[in-house]
BAFI-3210 file (N, C-alpha, C; in Angstrom, 3 decimals, decimal comma, padded with zeros to 6 digits):
// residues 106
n [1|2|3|4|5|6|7|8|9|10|11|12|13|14|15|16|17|18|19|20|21|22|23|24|25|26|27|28|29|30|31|32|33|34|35|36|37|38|39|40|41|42|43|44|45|46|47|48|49|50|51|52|53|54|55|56|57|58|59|60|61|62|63|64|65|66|67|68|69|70|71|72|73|74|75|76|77|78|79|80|81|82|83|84|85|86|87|88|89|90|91|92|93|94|95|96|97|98|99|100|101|102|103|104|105|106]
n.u [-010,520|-009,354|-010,617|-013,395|-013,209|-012,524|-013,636|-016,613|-016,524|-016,412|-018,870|-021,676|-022,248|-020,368|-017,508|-014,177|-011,153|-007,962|-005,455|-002,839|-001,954|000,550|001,428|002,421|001,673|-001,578|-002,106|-001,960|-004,059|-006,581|-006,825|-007,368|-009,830|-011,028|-011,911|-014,438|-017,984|-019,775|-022,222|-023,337|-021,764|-020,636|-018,141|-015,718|-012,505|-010,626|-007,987|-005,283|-003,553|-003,599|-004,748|-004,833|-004,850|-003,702|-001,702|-002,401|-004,885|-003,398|-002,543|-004,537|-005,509|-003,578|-003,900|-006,338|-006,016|-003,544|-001,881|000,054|000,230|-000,598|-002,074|-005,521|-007,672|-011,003|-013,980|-016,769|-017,175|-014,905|-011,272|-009,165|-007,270|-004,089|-002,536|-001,016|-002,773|-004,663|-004,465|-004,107|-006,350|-008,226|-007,196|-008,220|-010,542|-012,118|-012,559|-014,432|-016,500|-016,486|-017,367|-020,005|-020,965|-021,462|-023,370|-022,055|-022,163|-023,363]
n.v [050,040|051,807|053,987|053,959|052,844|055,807|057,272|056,512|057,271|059,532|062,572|065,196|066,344|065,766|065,413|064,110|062,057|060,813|059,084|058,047|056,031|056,447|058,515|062,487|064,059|063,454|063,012|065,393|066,814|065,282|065,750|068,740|068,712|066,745|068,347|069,533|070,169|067,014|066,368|063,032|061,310|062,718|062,977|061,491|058,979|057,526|055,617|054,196|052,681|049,776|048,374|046,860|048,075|050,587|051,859|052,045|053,723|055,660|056,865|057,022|059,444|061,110|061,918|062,942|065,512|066,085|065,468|063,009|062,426|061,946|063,195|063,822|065,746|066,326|068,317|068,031|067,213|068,583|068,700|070,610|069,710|069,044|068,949|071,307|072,686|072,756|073,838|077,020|077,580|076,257|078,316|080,337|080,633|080,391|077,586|076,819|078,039|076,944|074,350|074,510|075,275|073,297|071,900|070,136|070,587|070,318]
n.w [044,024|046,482|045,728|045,850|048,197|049,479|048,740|049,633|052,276|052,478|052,927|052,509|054,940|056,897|058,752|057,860|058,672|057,195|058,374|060,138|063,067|064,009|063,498|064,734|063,471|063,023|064,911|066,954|065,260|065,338|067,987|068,123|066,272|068,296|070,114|069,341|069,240|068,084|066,092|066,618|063,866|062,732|062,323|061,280|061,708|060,307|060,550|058,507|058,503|059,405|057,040|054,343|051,956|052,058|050,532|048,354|048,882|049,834|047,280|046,036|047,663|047,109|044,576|044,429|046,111|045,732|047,673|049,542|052,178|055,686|058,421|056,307|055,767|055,262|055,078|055,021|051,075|050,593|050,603|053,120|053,614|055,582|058,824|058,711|057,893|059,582|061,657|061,720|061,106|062,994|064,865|064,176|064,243|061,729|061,538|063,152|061,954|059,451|060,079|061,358|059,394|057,472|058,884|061,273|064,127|067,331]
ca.u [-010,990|-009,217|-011,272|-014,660|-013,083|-012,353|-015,115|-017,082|-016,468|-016,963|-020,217|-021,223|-022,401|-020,014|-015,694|-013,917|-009,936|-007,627|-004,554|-001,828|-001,816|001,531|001,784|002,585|000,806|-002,259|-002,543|-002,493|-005,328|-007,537|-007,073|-007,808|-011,103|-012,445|-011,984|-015,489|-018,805|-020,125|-023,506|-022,993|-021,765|-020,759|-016,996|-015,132|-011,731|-010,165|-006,969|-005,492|-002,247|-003,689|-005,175|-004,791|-005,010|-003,040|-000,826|-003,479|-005,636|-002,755|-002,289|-005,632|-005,711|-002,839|-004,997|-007,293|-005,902|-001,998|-001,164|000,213|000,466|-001,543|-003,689|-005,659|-008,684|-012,075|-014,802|-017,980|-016,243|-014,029|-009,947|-008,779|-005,352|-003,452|-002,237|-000,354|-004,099|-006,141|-003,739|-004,381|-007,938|-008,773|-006,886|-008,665|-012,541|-012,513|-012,533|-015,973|-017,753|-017,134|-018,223|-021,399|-021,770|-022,343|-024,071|-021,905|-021,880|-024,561]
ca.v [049,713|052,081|054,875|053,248|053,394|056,948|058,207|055,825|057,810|061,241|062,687|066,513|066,727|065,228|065,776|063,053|062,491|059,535|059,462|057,152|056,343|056,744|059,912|062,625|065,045|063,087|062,952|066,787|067,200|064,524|066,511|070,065|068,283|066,266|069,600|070,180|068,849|066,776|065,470|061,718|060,440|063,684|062,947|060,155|059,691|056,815|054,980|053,386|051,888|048,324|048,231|046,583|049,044|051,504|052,651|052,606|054,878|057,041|057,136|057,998|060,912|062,341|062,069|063,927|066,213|066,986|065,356|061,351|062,190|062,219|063,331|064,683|066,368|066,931|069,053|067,852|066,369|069,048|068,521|071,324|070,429|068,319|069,429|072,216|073,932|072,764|074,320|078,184|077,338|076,647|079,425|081,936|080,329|079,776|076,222|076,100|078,693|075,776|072,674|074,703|075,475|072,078|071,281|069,206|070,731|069,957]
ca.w [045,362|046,542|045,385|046,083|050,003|050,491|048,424|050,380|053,374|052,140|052,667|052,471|055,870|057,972|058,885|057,655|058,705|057,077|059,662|060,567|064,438|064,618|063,195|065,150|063,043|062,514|066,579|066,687|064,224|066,056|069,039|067,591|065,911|068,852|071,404|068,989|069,877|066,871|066,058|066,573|063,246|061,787|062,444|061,269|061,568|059,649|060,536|057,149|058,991|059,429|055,852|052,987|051,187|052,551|050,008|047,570|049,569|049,804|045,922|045,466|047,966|046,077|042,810|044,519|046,956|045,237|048,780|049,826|053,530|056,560|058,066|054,984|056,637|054,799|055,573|053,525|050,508|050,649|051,227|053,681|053,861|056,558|060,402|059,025|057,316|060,400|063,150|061,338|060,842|064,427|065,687|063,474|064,664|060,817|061,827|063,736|060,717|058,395|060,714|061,787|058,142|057,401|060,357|061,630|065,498|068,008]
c.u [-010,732|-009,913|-012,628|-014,326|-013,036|-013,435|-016,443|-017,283|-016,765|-018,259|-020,309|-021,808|-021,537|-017,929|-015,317|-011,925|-009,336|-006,321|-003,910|-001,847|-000,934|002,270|001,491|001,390|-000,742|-002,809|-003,176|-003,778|-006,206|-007,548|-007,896|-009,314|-011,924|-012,538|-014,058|-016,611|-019,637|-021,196|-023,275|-023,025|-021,333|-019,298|-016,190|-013,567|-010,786|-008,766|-006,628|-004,099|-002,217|-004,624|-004,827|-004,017|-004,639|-002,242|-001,790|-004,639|-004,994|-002,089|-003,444|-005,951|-004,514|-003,418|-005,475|-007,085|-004,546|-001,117|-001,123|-000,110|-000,522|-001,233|-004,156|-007,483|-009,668|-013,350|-016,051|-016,917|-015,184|-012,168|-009,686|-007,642|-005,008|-003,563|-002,314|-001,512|-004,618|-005,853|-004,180|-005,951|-008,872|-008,381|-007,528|-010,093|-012,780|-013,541|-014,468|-016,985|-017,724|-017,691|-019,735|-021,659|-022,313|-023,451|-024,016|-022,071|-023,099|-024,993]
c.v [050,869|053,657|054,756|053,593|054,428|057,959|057,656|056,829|059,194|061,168|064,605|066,772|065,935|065,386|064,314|063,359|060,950|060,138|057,277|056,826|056,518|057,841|061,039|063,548|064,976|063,310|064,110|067,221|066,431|065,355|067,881|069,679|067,472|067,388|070,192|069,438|068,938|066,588|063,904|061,281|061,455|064,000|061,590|060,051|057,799|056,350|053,572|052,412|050,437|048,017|047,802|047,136|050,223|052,388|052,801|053,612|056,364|057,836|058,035|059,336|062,018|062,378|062,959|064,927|067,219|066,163|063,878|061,111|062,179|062,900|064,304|064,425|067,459|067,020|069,072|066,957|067,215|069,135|069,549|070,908|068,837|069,244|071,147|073,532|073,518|073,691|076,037|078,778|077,767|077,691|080,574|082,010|080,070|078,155|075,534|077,014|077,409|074,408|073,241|074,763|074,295|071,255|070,000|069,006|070,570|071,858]
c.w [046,339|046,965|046,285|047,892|050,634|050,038|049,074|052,051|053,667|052,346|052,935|053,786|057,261|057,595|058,839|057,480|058,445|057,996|059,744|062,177|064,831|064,480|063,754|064,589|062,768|064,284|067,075|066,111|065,088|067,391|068,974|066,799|067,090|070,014|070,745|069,198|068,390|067,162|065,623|064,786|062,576|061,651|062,419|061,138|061,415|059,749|059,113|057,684|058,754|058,203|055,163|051,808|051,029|051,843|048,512|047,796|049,614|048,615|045,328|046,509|047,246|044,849|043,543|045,459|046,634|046,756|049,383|051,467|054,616|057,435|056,925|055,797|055,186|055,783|054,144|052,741|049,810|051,242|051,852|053,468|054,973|057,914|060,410|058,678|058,567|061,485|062,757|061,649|062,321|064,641|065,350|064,015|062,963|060,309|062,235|062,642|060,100|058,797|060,950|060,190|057,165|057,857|061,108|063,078|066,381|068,627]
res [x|x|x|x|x|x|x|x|x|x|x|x|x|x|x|x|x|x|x|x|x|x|x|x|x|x|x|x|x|x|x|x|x|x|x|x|x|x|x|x|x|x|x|x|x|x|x|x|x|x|x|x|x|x|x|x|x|x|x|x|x|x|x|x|x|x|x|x|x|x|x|x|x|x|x|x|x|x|x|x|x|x|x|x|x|x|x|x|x|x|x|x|x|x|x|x|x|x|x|x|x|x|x|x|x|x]
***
């Protein structure tokens, strides 16, 4: 089920972030991603806190990522990383080559 939910959410043209709301680091990242202007629908950003499913979601992003924690920040259905890859990213402009290169930015 698990699976089915976060691959569910992936898509290759759009930023997709699972995140805790009470996590400090997950707050950061949502900030540093909505400073960008999306094309309505091309940014989703997934709170798993009040879920179900929550610790199964976070089993299967370590299957597929090497990583349990949040925020776990893809680009397409690509994993970037968490806070500590997005914070480099932006600062370099890396950040907006790979959202335009999807075409996720208006």
């Amino acid at each position: 089920m698990a699976q089915n939910f976060v691959q569910g959410k992936l898509s290759a043209s759009k930023v997709t972030m699972f995140e805790k709301s009470s996590c400090p680091f997950c707050v950061r990242a949502k900030g540093i991603l909505k400073k960008y202007k999306f094309k309505e629908g091309n940014l989703e950003i997934i709170d798993i806190t009040n879920l179900d499913i929550m610790s199964s979601v976070q089993d299967y992003l370590l299957k597929i990522t090497g990583e349990r924690t949040v925020p776990r920040i893809f680009i397409g259905e690509k994993c970037i990383g968490g806070c500590s890859d997005l914070v480099p990213l932006d600062g370099s402009g890396e950040l907006e080559k790979m959202l335009a290169s999807i075409g996720a930015l208006l």
